[in-house]
C-alpha atoms as a printed R data frame, in Angstrom:
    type eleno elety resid chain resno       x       y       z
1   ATOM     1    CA   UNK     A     1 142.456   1.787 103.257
2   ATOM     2    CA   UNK     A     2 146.224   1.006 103.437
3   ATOM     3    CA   UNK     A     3 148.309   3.490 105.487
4   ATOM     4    CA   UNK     A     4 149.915   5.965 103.154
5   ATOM     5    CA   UNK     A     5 147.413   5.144 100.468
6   ATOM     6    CA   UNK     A     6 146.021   8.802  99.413
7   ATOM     7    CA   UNK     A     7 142.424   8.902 100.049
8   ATOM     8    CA   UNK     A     8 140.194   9.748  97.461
9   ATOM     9    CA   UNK     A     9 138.101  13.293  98.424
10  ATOM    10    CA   UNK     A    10 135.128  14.236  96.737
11  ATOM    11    CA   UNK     A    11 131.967  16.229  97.659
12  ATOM    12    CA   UNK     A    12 127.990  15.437  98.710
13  ATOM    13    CA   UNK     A    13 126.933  16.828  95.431
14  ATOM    14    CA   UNK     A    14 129.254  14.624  93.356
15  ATOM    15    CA   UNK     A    15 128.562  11.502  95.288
16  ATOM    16    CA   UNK     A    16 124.878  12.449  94.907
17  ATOM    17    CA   UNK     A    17 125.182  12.745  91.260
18  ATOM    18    CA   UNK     A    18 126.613   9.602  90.787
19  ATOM    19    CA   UNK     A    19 123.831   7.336  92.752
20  ATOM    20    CA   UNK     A    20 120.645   9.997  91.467
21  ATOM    21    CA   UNK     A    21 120.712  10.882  95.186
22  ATOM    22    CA   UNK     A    22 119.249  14.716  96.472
23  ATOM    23    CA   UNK     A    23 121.837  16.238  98.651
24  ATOM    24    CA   UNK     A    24 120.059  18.050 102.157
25  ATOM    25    CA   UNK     A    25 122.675  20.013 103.738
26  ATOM    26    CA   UNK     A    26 125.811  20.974 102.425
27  ATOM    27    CA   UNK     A    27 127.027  20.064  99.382
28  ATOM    28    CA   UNK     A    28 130.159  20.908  98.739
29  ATOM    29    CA   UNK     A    29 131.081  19.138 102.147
30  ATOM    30    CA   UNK     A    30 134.507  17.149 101.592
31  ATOM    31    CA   UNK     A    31 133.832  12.808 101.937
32  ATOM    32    CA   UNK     A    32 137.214  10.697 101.850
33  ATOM    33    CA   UNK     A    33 135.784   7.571 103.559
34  ATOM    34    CA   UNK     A    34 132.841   5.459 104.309
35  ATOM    35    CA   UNK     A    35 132.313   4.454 107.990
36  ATOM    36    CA   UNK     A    36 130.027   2.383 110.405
37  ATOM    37    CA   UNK     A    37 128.183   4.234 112.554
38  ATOM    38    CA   UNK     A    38 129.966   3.934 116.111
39  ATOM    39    CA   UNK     A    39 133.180   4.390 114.146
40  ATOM    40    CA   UNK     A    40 132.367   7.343 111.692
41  ATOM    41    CA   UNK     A    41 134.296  11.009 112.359
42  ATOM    42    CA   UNK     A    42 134.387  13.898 110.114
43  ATOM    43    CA   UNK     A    43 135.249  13.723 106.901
44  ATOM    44    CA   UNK     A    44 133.149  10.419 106.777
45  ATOM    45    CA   UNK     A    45 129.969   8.938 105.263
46  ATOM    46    CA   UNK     A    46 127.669   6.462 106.747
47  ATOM    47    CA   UNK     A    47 124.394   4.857 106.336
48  ATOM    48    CA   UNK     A    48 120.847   3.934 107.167
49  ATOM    49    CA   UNK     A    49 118.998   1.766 105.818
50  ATOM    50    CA   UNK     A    50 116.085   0.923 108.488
51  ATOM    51    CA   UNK     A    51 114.422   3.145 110.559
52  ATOM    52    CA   UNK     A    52 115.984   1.437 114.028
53  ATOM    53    CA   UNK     A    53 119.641   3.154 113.622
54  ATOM    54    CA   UNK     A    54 117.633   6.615 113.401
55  ATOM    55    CA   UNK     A    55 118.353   6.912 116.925
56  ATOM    56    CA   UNK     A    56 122.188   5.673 116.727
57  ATOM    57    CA   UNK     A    57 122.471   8.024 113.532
58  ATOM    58    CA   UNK     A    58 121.595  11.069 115.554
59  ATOM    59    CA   UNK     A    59 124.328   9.776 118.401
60  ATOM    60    CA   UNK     A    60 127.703   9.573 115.296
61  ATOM    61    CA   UNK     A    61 129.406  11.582 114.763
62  ATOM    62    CA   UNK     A    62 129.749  11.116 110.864
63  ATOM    63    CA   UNK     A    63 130.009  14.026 108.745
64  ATOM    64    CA   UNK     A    64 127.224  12.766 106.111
65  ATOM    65    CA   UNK     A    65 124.922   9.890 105.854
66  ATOM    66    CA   UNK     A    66 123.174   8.187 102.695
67  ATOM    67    CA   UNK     A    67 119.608   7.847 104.245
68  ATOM    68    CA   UNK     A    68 116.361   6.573 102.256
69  ATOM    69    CA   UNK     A    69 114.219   9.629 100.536
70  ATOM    70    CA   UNK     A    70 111.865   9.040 103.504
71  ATOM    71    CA   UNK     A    71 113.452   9.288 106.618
72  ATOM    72    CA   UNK     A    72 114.444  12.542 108.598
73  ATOM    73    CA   UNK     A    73 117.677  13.500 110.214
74  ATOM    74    CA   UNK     A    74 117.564  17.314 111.559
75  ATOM    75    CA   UNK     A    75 120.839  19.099 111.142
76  ATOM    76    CA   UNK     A    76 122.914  16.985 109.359
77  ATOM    77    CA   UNK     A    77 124.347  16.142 105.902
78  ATOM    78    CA   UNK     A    78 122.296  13.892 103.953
79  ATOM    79    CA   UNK     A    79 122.326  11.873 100.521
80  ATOM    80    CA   UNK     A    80 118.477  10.430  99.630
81  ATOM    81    CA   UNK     A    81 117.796   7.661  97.721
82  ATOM    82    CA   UNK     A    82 115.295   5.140  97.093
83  ATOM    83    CA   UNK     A    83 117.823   2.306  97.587
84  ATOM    84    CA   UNK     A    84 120.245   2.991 100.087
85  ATOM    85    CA   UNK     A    85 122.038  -0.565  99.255
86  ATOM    86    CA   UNK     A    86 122.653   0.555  95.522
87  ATOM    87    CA   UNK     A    87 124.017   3.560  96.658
88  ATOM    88    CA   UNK     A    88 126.503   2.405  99.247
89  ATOM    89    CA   UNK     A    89 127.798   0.238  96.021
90  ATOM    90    CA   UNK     A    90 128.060   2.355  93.885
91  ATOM    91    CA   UNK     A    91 129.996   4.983  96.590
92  ATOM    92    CA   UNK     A    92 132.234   2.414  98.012
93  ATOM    93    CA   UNK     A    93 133.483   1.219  94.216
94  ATOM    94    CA   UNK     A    94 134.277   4.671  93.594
95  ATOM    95    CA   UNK     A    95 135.931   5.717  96.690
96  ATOM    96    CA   UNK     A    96 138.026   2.335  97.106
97  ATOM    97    CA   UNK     A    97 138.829   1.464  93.465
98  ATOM    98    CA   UNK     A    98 140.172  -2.115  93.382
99  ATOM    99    CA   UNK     A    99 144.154  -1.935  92.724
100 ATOM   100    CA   UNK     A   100 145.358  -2.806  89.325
101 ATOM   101    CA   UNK     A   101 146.606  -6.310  88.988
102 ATOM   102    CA   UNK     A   102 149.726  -6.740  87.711
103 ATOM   103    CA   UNK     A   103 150.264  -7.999  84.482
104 ATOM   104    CA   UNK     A   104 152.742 -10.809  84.509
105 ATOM   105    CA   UNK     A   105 153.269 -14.513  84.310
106 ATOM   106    CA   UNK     A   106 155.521 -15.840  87.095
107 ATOM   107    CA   UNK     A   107 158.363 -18.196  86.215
108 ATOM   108    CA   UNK     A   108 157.438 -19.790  89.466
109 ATOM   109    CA   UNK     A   109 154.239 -21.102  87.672
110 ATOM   110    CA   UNK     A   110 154.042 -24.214  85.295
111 ATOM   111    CA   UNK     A   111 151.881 -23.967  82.416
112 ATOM   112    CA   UNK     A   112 151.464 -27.355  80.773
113 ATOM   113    CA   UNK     A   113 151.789 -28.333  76.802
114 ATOM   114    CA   UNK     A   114 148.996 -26.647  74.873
115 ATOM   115    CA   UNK     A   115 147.981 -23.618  77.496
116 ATOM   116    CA   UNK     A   116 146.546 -20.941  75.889
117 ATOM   117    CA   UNK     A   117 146.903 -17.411  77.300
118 ATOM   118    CA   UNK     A   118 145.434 -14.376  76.180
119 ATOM   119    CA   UNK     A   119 145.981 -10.979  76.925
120 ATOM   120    CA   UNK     A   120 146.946  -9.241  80.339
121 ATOM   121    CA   UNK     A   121 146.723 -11.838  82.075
122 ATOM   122    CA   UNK     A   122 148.314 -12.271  85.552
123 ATOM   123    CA   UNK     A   123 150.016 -15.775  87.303
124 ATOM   124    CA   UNK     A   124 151.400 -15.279  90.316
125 ATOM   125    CA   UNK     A   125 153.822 -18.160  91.575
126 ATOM   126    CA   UNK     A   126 152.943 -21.875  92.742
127 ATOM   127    CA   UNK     A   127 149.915 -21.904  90.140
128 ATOM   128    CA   UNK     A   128 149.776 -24.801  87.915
129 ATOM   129    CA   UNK     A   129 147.857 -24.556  84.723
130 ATOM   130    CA   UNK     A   130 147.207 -28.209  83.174
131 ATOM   131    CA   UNK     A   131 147.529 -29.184  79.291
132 ATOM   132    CA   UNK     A   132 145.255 -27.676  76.751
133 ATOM   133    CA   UNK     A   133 143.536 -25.635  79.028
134 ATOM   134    CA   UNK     A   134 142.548 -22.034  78.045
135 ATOM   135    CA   UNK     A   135 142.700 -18.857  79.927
136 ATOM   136    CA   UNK     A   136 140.662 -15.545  78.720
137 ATOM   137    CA   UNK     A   137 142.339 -12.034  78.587
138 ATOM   138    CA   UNK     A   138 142.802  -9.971  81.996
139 ATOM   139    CA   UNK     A   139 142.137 -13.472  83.655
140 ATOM   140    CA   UNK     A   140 144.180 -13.349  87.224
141 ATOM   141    CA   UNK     A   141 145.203 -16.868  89.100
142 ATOM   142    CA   UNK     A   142 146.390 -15.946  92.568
143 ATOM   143    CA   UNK     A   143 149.082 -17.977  93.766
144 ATOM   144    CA   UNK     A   144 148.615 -22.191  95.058
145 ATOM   145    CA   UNK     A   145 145.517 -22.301  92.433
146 ATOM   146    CA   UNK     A   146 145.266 -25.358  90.149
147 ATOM   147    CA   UNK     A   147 143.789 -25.426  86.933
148 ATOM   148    CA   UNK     A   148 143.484 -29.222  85.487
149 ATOM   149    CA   UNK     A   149 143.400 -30.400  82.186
150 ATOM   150    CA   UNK     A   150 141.210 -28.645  79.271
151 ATOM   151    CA   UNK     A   151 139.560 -26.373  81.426
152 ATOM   152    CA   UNK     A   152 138.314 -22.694  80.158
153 ATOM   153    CA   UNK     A   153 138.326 -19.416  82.223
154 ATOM   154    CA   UNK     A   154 137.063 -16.610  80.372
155 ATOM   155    CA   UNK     A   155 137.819 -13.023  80.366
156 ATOM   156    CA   UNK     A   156 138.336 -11.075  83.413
157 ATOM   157    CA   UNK     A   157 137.651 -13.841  85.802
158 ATOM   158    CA   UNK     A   158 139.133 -13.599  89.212
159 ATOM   159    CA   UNK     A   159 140.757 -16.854  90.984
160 ATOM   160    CA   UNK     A   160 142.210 -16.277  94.503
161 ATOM   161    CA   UNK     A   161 144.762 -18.591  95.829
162 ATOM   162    CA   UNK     A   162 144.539 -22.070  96.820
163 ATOM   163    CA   UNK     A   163 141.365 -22.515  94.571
164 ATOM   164    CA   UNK     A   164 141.344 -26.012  92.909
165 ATOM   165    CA   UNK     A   165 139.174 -26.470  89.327
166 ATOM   166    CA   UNK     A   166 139.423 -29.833  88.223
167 ATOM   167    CA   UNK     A   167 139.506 -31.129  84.302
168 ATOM   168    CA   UNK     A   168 136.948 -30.268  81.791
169 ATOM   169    CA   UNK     A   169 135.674 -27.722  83.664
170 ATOM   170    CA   UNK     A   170 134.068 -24.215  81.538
171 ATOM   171    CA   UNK     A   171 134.083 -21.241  83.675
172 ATOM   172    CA   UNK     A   172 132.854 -18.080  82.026
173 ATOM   173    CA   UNK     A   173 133.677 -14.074  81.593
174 ATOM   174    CA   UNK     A   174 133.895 -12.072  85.178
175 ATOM   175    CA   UNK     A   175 133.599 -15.010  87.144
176 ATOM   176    CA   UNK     A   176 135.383 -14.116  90.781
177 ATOM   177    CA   UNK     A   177 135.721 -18.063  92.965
178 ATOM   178    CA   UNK     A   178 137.215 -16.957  96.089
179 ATOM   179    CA   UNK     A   179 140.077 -19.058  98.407
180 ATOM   180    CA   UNK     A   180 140.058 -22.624  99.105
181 ATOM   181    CA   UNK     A   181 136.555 -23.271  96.703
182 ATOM   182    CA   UNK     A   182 136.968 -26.940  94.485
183 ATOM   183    CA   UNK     A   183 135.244 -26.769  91.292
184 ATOM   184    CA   UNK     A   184 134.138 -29.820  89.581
185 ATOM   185    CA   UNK     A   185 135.234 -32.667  92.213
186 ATOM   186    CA   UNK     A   186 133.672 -35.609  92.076
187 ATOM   187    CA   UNK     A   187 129.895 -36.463  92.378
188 ATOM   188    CA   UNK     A   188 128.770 -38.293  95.164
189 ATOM   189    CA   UNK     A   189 127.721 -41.709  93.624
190 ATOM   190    CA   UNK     A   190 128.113 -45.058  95.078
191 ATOM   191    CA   UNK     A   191 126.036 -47.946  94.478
192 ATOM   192    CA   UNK     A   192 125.687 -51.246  97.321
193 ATOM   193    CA   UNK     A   193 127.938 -54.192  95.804
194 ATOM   194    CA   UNK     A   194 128.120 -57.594  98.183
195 ATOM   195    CA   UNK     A   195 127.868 -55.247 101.178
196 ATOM   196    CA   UNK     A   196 130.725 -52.649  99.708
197 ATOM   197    CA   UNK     A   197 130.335 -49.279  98.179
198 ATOM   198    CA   UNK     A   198 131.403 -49.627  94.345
199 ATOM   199    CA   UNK     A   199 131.933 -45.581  92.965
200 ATOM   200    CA   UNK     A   200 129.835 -44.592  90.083
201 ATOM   201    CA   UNK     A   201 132.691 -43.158  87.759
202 ATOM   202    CA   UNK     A   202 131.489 -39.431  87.808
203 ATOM   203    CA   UNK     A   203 132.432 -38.649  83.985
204 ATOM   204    CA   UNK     A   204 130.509 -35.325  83.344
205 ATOM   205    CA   UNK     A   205 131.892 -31.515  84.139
206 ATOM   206    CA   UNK     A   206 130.436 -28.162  85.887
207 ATOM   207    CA   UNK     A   207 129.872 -24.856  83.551
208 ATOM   208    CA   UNK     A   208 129.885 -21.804  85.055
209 ATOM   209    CA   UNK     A   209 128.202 -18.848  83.311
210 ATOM   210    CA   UNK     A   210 129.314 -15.423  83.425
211 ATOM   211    CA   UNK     A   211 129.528 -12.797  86.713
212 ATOM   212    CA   UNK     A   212 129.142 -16.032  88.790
213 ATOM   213    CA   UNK     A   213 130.593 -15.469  92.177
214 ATOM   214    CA   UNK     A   214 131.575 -18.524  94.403
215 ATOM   215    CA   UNK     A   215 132.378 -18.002  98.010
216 ATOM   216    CA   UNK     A   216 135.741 -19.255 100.330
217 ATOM   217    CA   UNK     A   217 135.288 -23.035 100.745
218 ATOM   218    CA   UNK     A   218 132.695 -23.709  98.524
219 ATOM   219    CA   UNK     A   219 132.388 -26.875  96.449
220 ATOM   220    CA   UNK     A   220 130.834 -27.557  93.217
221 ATOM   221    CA   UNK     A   221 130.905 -31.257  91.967
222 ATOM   222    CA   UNK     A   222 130.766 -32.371  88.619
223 ATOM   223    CA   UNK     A   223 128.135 -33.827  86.897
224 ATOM   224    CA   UNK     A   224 127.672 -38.096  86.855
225 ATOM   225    CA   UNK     A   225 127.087 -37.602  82.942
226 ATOM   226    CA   UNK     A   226 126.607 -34.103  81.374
227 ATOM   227    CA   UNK     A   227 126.759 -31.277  83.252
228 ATOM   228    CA   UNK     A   228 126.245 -29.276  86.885
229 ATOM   229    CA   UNK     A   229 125.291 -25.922  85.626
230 ATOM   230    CA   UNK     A   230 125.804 -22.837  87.343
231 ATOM   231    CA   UNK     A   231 123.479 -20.055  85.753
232 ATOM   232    CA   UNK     A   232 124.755 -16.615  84.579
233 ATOM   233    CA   UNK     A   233 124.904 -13.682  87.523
234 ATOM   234    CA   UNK     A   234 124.636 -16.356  90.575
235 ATOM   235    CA   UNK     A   235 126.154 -15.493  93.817
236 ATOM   236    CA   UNK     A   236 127.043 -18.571  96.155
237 ATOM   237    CA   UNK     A   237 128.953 -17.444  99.487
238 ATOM   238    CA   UNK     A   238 131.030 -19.600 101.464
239 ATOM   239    CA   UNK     A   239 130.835 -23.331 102.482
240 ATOM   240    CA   UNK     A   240 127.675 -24.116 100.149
241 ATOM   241    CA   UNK     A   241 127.875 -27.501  98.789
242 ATOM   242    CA   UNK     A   242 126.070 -27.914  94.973
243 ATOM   243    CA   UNK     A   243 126.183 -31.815  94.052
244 ATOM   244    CA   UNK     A   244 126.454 -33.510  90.883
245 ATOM   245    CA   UNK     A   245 123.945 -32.509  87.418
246 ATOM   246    CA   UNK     A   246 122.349 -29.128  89.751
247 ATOM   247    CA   UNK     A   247 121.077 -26.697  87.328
248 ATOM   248    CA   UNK     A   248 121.090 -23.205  89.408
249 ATOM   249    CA   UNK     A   249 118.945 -20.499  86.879
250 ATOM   250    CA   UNK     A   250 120.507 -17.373  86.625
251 ATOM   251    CA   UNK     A   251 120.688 -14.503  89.581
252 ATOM   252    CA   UNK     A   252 120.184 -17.159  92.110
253 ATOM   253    CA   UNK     A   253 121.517 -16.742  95.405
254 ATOM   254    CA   UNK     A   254 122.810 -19.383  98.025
255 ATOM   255    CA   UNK     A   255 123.678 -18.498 101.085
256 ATOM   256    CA   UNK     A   256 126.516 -19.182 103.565
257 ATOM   257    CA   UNK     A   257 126.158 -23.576 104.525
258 ATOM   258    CA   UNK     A   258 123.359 -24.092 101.594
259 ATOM   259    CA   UNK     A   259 123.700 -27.668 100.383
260 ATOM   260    CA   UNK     A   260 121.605 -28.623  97.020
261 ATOM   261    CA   UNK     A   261 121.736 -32.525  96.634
262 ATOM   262    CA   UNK     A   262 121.873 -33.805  93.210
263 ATOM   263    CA   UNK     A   263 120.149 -33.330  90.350
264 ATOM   264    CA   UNK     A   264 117.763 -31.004  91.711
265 ATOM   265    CA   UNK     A   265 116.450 -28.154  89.362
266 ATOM   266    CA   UNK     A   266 116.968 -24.021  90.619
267 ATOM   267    CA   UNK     A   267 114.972 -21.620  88.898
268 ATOM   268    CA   UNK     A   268 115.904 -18.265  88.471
269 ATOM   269    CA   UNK     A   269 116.283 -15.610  90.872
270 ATOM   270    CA   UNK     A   270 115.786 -18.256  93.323
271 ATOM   271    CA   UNK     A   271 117.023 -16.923  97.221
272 ATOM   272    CA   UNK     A   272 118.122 -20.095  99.781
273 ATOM   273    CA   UNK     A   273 118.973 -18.510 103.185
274 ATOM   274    CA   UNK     A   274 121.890 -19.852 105.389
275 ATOM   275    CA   UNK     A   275 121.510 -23.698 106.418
276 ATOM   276    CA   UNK     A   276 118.470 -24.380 103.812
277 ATOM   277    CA   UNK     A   277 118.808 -27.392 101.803
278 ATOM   278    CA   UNK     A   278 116.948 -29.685  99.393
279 ATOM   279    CA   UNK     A   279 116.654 -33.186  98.832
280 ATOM   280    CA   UNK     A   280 117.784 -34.616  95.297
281 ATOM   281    CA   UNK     A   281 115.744 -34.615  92.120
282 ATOM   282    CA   UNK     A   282 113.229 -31.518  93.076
283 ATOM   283    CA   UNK     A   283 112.276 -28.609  91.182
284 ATOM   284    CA   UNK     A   284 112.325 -25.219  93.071
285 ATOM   285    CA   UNK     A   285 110.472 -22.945  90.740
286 ATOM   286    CA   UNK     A   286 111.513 -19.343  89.789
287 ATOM   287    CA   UNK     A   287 111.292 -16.372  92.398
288 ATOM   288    CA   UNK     A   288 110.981 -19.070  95.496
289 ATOM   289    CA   UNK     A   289 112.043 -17.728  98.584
290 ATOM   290    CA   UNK     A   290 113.350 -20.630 100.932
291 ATOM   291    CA   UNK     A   291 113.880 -19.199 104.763
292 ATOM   292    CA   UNK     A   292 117.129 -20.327 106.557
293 ATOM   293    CA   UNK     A   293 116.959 -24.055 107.124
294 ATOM   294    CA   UNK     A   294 114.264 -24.493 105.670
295 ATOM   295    CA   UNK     A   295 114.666 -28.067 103.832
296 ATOM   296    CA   UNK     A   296 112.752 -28.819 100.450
297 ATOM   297    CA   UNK     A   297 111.918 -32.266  99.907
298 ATOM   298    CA   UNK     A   298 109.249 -32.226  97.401
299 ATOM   299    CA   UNK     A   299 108.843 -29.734  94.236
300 ATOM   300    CA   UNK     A   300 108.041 -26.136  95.049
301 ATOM   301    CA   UNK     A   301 106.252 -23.751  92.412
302 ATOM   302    CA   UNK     A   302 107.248 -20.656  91.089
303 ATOM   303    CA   UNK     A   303 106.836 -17.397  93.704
304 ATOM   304    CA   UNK     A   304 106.281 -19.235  96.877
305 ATOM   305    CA   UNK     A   305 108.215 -18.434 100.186
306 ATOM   306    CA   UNK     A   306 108.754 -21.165 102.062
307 ATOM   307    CA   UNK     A   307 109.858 -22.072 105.710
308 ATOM   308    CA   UNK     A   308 110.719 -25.333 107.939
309 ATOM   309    CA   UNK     A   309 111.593 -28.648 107.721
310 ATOM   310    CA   UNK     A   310 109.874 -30.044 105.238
311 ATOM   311    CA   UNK     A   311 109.531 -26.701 104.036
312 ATOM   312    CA   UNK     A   312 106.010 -25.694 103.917
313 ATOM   313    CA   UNK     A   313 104.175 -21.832 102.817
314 ATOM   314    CA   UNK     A   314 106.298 -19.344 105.426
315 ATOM   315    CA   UNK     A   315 102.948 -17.671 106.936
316 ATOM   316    CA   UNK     A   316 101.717 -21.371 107.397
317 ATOM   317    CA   UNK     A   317 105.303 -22.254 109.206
318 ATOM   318    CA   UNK     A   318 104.928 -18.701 111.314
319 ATOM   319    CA   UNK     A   319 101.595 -20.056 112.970
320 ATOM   320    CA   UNK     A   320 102.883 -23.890 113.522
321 ATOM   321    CA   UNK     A   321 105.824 -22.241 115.250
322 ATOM   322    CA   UNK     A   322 104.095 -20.160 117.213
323 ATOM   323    CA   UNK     A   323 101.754 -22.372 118.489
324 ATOM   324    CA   UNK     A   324 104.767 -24.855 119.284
325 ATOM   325    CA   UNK     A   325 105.830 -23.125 122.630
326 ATOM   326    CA   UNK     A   326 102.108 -23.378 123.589
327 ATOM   327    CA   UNK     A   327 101.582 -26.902 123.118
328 ATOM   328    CA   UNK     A   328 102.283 -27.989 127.019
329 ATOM   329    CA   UNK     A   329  99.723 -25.569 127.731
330 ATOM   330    CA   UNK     A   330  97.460 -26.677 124.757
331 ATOM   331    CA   UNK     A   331  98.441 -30.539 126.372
332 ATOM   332    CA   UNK     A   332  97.273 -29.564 129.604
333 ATOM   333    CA   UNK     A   333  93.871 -28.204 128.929
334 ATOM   334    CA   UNK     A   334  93.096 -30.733 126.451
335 ATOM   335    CA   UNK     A   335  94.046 -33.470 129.139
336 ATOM   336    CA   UNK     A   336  91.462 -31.033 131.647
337 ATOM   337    CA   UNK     A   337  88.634 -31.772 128.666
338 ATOM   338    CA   UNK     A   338  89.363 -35.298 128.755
339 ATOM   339    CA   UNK     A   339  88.466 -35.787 132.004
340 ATOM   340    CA   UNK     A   340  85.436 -33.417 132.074
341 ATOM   341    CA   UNK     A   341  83.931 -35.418 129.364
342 ATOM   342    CA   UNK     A   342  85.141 -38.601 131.010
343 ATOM   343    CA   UNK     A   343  83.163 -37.766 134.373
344 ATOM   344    CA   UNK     A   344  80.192 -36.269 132.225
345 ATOM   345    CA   UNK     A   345  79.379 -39.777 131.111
346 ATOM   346    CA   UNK     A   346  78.996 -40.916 135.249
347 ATOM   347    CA   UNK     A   347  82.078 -42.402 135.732
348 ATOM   348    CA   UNK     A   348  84.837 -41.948 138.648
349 ATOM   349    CA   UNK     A   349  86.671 -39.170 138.656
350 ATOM   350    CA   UNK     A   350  90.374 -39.728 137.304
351 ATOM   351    CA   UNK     A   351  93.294 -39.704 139.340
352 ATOM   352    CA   UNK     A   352  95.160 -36.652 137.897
């Protein structure tokens, strides 16, 4: 919160109310902020979600905590819920309301011929909007972002600076693409010519459905023909590469340095941890679970969880990594057997 910014106060029981939490201690005790732990004073809430910070939750100094239904905390303020996650959302939103944009088109923009503009909408300076493209109502462009040729943003979609979409590209309703991410750049295509790398003219575009969100330094490439589809309610953080004609299903989620090579197939609700990747052309079923850099190279079906490189059934990957830091030891007794069964059948012994 901004110096001078008035903080917003409001008690246990109201906070409690508004995530269906049960309030143990005092509830008309005063909140104004949310805090770590180790930085939490009065007048603060915090939180615990895992039984480990028990200990460290006892040691703050925190006026109130949002704690699961389950876990105990003598003596102190408490909200309980089943989903302390949900909760903290739903508290910080309220507490630390995002600040109104303002409504206004800079003259330090250039809109090309044809740009349509509904309403509320907010261009800052240095954004360039290309011909015939189409821009939603509420839609904000922070400044140094550039918007090519017949490209749609629908409503209330969020575009922070320095963010470049490229032409044809169809971006839907509360879509937020945060700093420096390049939507719709070229495929990577090349076929071998005489010894020389001719380009495949990438001719298709990327859609992206509605409440995507697209992390800093992200890219998105366009599709060779048709289209690289990003499904409705994914959330990609930042430097995850998607390549050209990727179909992600809807409330995927990609974490930070995922690459997905081309034409491979997401399901829904599909989770890749940080540094996981696939080959091209495979079909990750809905539900998978892919552990961090863990690397899919053939077709996985829907519900598995998945581990290693190639990826392979997690519990499966546990007990081959597990036994990995034994295998000297595994190498020395089996070279011990060797030579048991070597001088079993009368011959010298072996030199070891």
């Amino acid at each position: 919160m901004s110096e001078g910014e008035e903080k917003r106060r409001v008690t246990l029981e109201e906070l409690a109310r508004l995530v269906g939490g049960e309030v143990s201690g005092d509830k008309s005790y005063i909140i104004y902020e949310v805090k770590p732990l180790a930085e939490a004073g009065e007048g603060s809430l915090s939180f615990i979600a895992n039984e480990r910070y028990l200990p460290e939750a006892e040691r703050s100094k925190a006026g109130a905590f949002i704690i699961r239904r389950e876990f105990s905390l003598r003596g102190r303020n408490l909200i309980r819920v089943d989903n302390p996650h949900l909760a903290l959302a739903k508290i910080l939103n309220f507490l630390y309301p995002k600040k109104a944009e303002r409504r206004e088109i800079s003259p330090l923009a250039h809109l090309d011929e044809g740009v349509s503009i509904g309403e509320g909408v907010s261009i800052y300076p240095f954004v360039y909007v290309g011909r015939n493209s189409w821009l939603g109502d509420r839609v904000v462009l922070h400044p140094g972002v550039i918007v090519g040729d017949d490209v749609e943003i629908g409503d209330d979609s969020v575009i922070y600076p320095l963010v470049s979409i490229y032409p044809g590209t169809k971006i839907g309703a509360r879509v937020i693409i945060h700093s420096g991410a390049v939507i719709g750049a070229d495929g990577f295509g090349y076929v071998k010519e005489g010894g020389k790398n001719v380009k495949i003219p990438q001719v298709g575009r990327v859609v992206i459905e509605d409440d995507v969100e697209i992390g800093a330094n992200s890219c998105i490439d366009r599709a060779t023909l048709g289209e690289t589809r990003i499904g409705r309610g994914v959330k990609i953080d930042n430097l995850v590469q998607v390549a050209h004609n990727v179909v992600i299903g809807e409330n995927s989620i990609l974490v930070g340095q995922v690459g997905i090579s081309g034409s491979s197939r997401i399901g829904k609700d599909v989770l890749f941890a940080g540094q996981s990747a696939t080959v091209d052309h495979v079909e990750v079923g809905d539900g998978v679970r892919i552990a961090g850099r863990g690397v899919v190279t053939k077709d996985i079906p829907p519900g598995s969880s998945i581990a290693g490189f190639p990826a392979r059934d997690h519990r499966e990957w546990l007990r081959a990594a597990a036994l990995f830091s034994r295998l000297p030891e595994l190498f020395q007794r089996l070279k011990r057997l060797e030579r048991i069964a070597y001088e079993n059948k009368g011959y010298p012994p072996k030199k070891k």
